[in-house]
Jmol script that loads the backbone (N, CA, C; Angstrom):
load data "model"
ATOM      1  N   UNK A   1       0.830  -1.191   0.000  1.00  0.00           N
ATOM      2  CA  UNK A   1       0.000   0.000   0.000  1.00  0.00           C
ATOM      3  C   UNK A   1       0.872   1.252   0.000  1.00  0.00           C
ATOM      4  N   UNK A   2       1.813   1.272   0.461  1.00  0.00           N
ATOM      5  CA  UNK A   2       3.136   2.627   0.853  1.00  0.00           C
ATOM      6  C   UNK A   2       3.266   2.660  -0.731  1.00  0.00           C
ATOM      7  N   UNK A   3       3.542   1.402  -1.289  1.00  0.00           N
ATOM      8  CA  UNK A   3       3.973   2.154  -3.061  1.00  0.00           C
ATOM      9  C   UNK A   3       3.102   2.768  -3.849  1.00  0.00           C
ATOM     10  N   UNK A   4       2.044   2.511  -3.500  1.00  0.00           N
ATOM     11  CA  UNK A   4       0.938   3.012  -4.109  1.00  0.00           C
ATOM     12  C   UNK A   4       1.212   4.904  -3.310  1.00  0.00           C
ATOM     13  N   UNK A   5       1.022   4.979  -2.442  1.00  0.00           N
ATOM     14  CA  UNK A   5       1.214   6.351  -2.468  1.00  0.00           C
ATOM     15  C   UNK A   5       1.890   6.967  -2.345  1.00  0.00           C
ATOM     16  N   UNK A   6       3.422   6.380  -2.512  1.00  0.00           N
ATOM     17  CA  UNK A   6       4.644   7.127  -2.964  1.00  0.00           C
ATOM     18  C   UNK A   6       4.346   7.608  -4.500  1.00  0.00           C
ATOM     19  N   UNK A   7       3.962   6.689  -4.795  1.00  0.00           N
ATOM     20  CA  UNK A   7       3.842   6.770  -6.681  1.00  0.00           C
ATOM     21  C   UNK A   7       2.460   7.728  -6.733  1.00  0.00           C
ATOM     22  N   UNK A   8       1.330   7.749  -6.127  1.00  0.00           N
ATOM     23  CA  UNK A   8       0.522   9.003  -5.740  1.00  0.00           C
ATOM     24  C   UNK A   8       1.561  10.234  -6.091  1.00  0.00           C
ATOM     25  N   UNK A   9       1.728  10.538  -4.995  1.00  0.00           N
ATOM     26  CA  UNK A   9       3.165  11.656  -4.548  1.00  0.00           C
ATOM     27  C   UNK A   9       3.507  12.107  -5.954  1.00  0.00           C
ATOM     28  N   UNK A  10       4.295  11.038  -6.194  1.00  0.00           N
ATOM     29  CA  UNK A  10       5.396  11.620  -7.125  1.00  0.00           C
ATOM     30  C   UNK A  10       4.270  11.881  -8.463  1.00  0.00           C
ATOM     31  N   UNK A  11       3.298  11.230  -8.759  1.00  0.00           N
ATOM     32  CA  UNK A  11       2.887  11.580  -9.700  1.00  0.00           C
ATOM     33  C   UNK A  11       2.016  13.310  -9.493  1.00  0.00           C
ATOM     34  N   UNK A  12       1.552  13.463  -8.551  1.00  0.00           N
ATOM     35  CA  UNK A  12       0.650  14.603  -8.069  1.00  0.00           C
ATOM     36  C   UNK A  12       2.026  15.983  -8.133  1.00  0.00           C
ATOM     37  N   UNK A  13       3.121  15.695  -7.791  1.00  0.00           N
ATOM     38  CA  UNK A  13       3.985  16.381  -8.031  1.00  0.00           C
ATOM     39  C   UNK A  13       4.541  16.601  -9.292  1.00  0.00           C
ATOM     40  N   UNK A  14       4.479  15.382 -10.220  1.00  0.00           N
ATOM     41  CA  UNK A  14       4.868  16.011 -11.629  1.00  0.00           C
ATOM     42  C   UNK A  14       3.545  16.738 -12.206  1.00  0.00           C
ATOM     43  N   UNK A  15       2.577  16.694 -11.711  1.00  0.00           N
ATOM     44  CA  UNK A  15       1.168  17.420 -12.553  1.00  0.00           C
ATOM     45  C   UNK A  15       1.406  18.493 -11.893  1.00  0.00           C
ATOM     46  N   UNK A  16       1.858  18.897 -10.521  1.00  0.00           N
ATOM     47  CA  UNK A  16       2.036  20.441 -10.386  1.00  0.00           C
ATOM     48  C   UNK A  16       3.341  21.194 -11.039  1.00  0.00           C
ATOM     49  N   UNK A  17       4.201  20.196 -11.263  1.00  0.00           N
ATOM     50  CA  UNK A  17       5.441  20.850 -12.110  1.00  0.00           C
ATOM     51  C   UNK A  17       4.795  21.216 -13.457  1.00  0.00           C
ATOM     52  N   UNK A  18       4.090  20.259 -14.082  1.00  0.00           N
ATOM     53  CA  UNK A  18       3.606  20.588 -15.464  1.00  0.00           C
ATOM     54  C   UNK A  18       2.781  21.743 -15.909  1.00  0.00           C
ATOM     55  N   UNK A  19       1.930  21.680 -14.835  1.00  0.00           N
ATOM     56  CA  UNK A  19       1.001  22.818 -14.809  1.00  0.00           C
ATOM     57  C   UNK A  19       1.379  23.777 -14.414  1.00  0.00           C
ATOM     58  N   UNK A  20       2.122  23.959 -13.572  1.00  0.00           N
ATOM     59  CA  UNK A  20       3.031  25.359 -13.759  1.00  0.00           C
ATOM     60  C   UNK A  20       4.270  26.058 -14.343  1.00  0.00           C
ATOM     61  N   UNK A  21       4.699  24.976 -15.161  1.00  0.00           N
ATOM     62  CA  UNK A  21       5.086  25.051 -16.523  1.00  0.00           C
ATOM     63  C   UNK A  21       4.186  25.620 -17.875  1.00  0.00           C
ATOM     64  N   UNK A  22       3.199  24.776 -17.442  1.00  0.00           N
ATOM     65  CA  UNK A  22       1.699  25.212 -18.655  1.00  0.00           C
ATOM     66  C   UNK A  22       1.554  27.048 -18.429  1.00  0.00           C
ATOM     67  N   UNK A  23       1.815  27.023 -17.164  1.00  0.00           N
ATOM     68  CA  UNK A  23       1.171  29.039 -16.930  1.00  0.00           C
ATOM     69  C   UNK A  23       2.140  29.672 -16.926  1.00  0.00           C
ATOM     70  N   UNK A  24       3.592  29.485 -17.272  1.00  0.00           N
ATOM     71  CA  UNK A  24       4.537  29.902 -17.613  1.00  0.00           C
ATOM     72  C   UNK A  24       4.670  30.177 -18.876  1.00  0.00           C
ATOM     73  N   UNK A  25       3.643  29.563 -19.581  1.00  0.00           N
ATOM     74  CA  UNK A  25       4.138  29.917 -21.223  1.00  0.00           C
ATOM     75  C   UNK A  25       3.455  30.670 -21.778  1.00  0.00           C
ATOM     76  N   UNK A  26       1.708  30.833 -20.795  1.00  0.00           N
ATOM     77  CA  UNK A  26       0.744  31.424 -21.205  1.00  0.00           C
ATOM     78  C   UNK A  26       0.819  32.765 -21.161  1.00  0.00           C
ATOM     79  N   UNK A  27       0.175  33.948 -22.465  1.00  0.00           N
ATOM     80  CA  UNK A  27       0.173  35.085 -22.490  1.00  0.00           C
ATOM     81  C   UNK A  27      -0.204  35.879 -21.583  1.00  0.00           C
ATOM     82  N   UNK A  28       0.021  37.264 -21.755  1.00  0.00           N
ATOM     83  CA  UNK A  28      -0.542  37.497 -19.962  1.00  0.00           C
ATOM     84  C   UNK A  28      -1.994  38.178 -20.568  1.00  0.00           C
ATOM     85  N   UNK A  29      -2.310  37.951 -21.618  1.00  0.00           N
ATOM     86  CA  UNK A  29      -3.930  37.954 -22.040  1.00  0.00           C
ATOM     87  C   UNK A  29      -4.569  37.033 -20.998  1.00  0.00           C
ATOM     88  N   UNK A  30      -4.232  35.704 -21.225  1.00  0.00           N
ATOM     89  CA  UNK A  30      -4.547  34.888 -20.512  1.00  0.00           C
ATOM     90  C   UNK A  30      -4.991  34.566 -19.321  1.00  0.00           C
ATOM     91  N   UNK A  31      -4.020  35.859 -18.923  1.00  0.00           N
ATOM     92  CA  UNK A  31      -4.528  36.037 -17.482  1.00  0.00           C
ATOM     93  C   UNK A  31      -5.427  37.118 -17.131  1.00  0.00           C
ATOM     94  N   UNK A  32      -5.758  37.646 -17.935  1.00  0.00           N
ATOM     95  CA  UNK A  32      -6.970  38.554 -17.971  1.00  0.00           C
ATOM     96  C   UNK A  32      -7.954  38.363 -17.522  1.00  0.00           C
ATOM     97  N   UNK A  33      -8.526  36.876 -18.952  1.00  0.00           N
ATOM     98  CA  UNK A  33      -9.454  36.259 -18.506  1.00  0.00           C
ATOM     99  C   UNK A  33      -9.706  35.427 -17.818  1.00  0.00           C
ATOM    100  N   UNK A  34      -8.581  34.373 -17.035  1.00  0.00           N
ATOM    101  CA  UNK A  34      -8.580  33.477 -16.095  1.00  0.00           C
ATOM    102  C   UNK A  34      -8.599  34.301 -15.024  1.00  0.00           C
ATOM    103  N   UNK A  35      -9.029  33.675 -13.945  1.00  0.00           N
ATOM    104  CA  UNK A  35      -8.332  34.333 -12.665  1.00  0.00           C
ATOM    105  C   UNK A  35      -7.759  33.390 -12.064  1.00  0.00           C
ATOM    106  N   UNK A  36      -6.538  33.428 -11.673  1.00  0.00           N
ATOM    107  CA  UNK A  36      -5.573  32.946 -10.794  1.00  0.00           C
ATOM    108  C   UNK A  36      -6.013  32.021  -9.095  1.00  0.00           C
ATOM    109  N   UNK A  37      -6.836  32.760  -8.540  1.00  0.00           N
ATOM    110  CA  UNK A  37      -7.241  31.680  -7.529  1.00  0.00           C
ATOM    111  C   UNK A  37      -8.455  30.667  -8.135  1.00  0.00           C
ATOM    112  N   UNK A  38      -9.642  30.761  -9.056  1.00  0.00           N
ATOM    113  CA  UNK A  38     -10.084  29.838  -9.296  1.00  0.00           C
ATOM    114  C   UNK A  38      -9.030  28.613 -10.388  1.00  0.00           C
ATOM    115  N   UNK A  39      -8.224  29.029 -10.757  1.00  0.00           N
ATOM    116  CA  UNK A  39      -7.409  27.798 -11.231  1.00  0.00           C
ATOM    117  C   UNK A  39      -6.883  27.048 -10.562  1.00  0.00           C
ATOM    118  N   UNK A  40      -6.041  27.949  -9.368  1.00  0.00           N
ATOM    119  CA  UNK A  40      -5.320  27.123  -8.701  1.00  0.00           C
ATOM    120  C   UNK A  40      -6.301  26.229  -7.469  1.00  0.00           C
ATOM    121  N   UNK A  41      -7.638  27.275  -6.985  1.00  0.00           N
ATOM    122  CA  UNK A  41      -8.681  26.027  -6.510  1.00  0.00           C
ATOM    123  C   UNK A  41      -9.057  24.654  -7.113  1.00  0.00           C
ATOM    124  N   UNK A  42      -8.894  24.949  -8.623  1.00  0.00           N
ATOM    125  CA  UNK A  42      -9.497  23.378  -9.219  1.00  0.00           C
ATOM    126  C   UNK A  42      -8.239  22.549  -9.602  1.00  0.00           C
ATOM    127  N   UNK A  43      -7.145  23.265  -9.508  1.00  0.00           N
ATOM    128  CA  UNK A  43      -5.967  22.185  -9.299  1.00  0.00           C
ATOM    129  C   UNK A  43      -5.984  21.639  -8.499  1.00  0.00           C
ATOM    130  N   UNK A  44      -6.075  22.301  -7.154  1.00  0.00           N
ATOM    131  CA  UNK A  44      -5.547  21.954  -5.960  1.00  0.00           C
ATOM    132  C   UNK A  44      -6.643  20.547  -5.931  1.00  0.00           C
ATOM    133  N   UNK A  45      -8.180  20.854  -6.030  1.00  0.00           N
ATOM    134  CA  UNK A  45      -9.441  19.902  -6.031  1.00  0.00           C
ATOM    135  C   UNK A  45      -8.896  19.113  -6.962  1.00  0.00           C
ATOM    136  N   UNK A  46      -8.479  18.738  -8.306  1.00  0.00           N
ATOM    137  CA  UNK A  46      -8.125  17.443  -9.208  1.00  0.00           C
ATOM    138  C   UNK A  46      -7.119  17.208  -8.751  1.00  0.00           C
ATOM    139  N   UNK A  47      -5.932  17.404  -8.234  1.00  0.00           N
ATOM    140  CA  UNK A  47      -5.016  17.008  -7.578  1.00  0.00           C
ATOM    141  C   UNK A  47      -5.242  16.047  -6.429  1.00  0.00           C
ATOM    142  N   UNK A  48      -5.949  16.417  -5.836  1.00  0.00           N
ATOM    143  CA  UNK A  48      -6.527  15.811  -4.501  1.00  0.00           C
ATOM    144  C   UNK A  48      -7.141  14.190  -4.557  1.00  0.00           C
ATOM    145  N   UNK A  49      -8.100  14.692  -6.254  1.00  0.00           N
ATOM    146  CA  UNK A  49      -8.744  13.365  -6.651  1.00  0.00           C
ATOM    147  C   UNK A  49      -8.047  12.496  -6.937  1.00  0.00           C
ATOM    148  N   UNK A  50      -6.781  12.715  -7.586  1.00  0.00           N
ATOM    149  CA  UNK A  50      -6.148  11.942  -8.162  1.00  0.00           C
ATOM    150  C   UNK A  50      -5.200  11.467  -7.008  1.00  0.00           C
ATOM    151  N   UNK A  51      -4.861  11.707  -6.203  1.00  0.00           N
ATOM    152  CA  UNK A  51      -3.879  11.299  -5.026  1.00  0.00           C
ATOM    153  C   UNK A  51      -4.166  10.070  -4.827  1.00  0.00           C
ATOM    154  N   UNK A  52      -5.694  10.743  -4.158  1.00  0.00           N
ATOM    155  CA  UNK A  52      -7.158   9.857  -3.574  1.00  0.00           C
ATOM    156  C   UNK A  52      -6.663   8.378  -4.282  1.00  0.00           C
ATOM    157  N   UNK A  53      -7.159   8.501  -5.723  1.00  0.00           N
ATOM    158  CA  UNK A  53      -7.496   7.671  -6.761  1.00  0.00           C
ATOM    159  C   UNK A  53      -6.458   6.548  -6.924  1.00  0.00           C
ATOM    160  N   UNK A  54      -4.985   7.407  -6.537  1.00  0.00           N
ATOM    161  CA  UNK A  54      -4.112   6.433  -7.101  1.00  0.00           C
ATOM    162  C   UNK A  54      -3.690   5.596  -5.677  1.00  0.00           C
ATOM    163  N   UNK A  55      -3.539   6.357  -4.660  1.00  0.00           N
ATOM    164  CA  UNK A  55      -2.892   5.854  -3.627  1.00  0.00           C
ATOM    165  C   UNK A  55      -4.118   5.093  -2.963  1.00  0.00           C
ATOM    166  N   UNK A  56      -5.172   5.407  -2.167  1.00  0.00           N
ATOM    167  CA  UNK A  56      -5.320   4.696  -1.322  1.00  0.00           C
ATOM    168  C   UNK A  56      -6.402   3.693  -1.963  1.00  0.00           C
ATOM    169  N   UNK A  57      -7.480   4.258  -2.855  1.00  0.00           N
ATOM    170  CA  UNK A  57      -8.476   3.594  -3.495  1.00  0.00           C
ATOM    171  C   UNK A  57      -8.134   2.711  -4.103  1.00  0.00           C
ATOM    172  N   UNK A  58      -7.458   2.971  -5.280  1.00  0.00           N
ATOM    173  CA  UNK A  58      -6.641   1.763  -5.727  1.00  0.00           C
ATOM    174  C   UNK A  58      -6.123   0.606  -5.325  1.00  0.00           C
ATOM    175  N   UNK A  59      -5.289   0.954  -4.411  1.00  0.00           N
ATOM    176  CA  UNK A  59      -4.799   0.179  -3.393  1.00  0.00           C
ATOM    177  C   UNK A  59      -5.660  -0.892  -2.891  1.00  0.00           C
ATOM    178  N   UNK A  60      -6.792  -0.370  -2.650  1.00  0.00           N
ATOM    179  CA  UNK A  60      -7.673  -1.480  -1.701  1.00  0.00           C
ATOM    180  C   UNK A  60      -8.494  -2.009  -3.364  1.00  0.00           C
ATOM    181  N   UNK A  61      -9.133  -0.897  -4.312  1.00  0.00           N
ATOM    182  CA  UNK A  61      -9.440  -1.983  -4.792  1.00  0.00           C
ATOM    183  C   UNK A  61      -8.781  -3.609  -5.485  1.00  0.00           C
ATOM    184  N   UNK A  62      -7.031  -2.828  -5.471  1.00  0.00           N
ATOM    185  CA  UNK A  62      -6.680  -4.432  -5.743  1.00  0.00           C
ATOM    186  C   UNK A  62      -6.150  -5.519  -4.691  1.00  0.00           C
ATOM    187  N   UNK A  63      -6.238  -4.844  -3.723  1.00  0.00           N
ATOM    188  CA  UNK A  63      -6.408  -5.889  -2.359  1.00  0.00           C
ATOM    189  C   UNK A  63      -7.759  -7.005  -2.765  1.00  0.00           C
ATOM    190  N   UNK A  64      -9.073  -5.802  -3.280  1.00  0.00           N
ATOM    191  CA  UNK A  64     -10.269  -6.573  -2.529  1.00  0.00           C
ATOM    192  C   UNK A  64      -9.768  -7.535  -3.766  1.00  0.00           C
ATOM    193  N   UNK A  65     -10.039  -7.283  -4.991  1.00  0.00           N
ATOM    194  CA  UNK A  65      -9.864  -8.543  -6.039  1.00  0.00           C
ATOM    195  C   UNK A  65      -9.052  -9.512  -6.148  1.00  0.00           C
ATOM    196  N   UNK A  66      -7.952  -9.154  -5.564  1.00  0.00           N
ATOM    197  CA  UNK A  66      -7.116 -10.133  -5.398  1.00  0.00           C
ATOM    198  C   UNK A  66      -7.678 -11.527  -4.080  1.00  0.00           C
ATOM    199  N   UNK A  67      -7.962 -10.800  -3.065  1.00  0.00           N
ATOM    200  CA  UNK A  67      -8.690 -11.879  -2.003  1.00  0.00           C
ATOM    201  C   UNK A  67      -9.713 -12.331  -2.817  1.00  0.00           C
ATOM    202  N   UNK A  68     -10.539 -11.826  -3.254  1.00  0.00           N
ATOM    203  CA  UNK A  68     -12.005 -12.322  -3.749  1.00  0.00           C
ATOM    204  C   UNK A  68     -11.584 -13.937  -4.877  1.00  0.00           C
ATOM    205  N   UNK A  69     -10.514 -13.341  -5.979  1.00  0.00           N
ATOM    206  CA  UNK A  69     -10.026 -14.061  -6.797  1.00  0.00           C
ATOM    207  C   UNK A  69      -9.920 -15.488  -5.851  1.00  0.00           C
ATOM    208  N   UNK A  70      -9.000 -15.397  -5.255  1.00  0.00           N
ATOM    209  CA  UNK A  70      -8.025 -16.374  -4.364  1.00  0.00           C
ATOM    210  C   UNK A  70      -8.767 -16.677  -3.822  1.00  0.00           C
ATOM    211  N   UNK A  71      -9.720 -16.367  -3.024  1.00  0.00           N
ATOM    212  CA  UNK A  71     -10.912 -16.833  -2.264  1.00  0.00           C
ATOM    213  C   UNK A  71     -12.031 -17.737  -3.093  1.00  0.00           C
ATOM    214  N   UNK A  72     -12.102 -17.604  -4.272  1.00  0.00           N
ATOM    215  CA  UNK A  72     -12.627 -18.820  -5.534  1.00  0.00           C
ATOM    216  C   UNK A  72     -12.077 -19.616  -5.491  1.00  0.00           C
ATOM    217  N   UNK A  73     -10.596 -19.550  -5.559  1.00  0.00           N
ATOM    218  CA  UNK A  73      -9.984 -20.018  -6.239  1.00  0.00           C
ATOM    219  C   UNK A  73      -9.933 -21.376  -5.624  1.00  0.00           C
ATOM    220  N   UNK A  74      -9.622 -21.103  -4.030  1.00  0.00           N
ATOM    221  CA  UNK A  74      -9.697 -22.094  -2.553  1.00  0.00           C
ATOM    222  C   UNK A  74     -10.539 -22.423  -2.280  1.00  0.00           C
ATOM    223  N   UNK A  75     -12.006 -21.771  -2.465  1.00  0.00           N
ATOM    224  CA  UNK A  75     -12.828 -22.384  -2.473  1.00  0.00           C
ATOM    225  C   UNK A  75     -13.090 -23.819  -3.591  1.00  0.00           C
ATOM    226  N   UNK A  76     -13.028 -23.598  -4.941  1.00  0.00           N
ATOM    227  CA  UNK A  76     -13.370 -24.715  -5.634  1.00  0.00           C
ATOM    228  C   UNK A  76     -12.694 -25.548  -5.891  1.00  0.00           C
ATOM    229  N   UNK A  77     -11.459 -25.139  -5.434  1.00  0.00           N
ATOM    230  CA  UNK A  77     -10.321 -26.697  -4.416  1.00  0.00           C
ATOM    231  C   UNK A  77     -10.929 -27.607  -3.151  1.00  0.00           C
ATOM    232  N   UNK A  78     -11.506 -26.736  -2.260  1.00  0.00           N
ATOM    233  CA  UNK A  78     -11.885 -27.513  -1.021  1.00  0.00           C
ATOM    234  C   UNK A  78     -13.491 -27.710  -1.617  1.00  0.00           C
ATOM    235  N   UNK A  79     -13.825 -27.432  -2.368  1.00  0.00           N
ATOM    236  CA  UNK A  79     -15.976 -27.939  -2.422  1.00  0.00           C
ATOM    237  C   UNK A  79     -16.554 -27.130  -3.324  1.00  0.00           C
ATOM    238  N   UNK A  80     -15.914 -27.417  -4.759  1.00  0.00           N
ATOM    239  CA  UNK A  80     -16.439 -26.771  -5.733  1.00  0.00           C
ATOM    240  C   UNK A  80     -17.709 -26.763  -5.861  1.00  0.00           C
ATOM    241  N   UNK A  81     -18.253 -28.070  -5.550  1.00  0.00           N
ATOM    242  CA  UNK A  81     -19.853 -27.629  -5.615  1.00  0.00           C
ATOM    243  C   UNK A  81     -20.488 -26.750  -4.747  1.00  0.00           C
ATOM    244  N   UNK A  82     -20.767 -26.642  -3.790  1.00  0.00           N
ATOM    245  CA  UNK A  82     -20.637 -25.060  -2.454  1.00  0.00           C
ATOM    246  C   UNK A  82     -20.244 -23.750  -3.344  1.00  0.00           C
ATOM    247  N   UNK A  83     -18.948 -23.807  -3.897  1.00  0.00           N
ATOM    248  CA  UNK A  83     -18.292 -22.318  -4.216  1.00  0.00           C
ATOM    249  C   UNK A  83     -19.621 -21.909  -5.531  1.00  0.00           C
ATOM    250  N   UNK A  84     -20.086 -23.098  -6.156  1.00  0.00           N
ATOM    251  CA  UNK A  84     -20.630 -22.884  -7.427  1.00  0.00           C
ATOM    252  C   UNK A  84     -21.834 -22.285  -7.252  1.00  0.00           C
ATOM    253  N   UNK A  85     -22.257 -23.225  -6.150  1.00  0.00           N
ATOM    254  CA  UNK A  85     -23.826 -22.853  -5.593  1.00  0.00           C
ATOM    255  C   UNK A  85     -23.784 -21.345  -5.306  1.00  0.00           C
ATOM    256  N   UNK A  86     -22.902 -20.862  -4.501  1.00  0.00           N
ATOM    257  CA  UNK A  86     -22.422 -19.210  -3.751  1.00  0.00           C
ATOM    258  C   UNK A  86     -22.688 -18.501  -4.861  1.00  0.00           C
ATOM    259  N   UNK A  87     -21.189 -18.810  -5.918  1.00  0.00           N
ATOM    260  CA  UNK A  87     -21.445 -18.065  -7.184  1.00  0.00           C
ATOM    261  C   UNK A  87     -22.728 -17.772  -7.832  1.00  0.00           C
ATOM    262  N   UNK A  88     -23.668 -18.736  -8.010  1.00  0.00           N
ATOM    263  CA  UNK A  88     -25.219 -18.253  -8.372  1.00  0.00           C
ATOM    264  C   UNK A  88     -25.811 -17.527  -7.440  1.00  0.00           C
ATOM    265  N   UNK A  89     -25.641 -17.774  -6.395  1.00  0.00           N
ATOM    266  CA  UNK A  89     -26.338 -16.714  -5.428  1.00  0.00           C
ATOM    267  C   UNK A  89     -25.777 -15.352  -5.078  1.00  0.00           C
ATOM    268  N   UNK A  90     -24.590 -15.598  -5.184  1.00  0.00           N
ATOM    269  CA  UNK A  90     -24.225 -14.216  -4.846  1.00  0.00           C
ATOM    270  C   UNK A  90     -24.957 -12.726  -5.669  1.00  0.00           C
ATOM    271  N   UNK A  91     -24.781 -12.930  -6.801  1.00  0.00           N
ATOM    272  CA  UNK A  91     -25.769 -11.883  -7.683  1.00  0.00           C
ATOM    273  C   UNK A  91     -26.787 -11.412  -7.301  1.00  0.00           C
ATOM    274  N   UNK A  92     -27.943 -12.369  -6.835  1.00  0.00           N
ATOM    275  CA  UNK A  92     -29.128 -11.648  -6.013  1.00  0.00           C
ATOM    276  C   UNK A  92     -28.983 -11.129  -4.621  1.00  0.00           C
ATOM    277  N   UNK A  93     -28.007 -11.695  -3.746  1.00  0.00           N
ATOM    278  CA  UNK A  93     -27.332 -10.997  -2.902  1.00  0.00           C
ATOM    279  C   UNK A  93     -27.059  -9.696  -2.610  1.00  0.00           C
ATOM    280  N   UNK A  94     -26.284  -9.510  -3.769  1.00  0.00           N
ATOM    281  CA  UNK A  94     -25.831  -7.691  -4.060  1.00  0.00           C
ATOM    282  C   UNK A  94     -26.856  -7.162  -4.503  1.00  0.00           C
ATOM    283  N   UNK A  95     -27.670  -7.476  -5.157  1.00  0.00           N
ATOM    284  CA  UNK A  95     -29.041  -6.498  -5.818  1.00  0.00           C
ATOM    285  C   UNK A  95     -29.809  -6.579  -4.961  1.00  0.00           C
ATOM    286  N   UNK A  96     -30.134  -7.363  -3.828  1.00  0.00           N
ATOM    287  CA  UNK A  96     -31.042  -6.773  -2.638  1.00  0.00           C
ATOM    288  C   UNK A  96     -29.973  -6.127  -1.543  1.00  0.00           C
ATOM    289  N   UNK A  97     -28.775  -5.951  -1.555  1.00  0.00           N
ATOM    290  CA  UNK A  97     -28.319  -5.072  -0.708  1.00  0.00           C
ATOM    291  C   UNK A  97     -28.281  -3.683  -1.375  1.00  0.00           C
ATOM    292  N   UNK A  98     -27.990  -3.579  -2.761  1.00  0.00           N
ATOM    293  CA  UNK A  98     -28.433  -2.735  -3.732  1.00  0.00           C
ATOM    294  C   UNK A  98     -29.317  -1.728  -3.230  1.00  0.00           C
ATOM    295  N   UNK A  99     -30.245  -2.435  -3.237  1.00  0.00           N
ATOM    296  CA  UNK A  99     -31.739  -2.113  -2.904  1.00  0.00           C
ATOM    297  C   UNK A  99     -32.197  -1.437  -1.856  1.00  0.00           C
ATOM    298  N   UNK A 100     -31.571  -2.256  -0.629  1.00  0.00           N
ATOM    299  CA  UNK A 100     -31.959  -2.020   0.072  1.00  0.00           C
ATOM    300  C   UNK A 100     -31.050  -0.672   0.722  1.00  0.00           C
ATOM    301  N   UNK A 101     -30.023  -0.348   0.532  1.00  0.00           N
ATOM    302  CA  UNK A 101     -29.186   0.765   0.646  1.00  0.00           C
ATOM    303  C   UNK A 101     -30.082   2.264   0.346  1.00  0.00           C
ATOM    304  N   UNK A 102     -30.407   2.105  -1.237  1.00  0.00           N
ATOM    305  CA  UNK A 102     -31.152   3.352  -2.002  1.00  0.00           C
ATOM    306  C   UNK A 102     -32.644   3.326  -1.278  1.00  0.00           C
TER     307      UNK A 102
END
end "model"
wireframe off; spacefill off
backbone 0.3
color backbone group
């Protein structure tokens, strides 16, 4: 999980190098019509997402798939017929928790 948001990091840091590279080149027309704190608010906000996105979310979602996988996998080693039965059921499972959430 730590590599995942080192590599977050470093990537969230080359998008602020870039992008302020990007407003370095721009005319100062440019800045006329932009204004300077709403840009740097919606950087700062997509920056954030993407941290989010890469480091910790990520992270777990390939935790969960990976257990889930492996967790088949052991299952239809020890009682494939059981894991098979689950597998059909599970589907209506999630659509009444679905459900019942909204």
């Amino acid at each position: 999980m730590s590599c995942f948001i080192t590599l977050s990091e470093r990537q969230t840091h080359e998008i602020r190098k870039r992008f302020f590279a990007a407003l370095l080149r721009q005319q100062m027309a440019w800045y006329d019509k932009n204004e300077t704190g709403v840009l740097i608010n919606k950087l700062s906000a997509g920056i954030d997402q993407i941290k989010d996105g890469i480091g910790d979310k990520f992270s777990i979602l390939l935790q969960a798939s990976t257990h889930f996988i492996f967790g088949i996998i052991i299952g239809l080693y020890y009682s494939w017929n059981m894991t098979l039965l689950i597998l059909l059921i599970a589907p209506f499972i999630i659509m009444l928790l679905f459900g019942s959430v909204k």
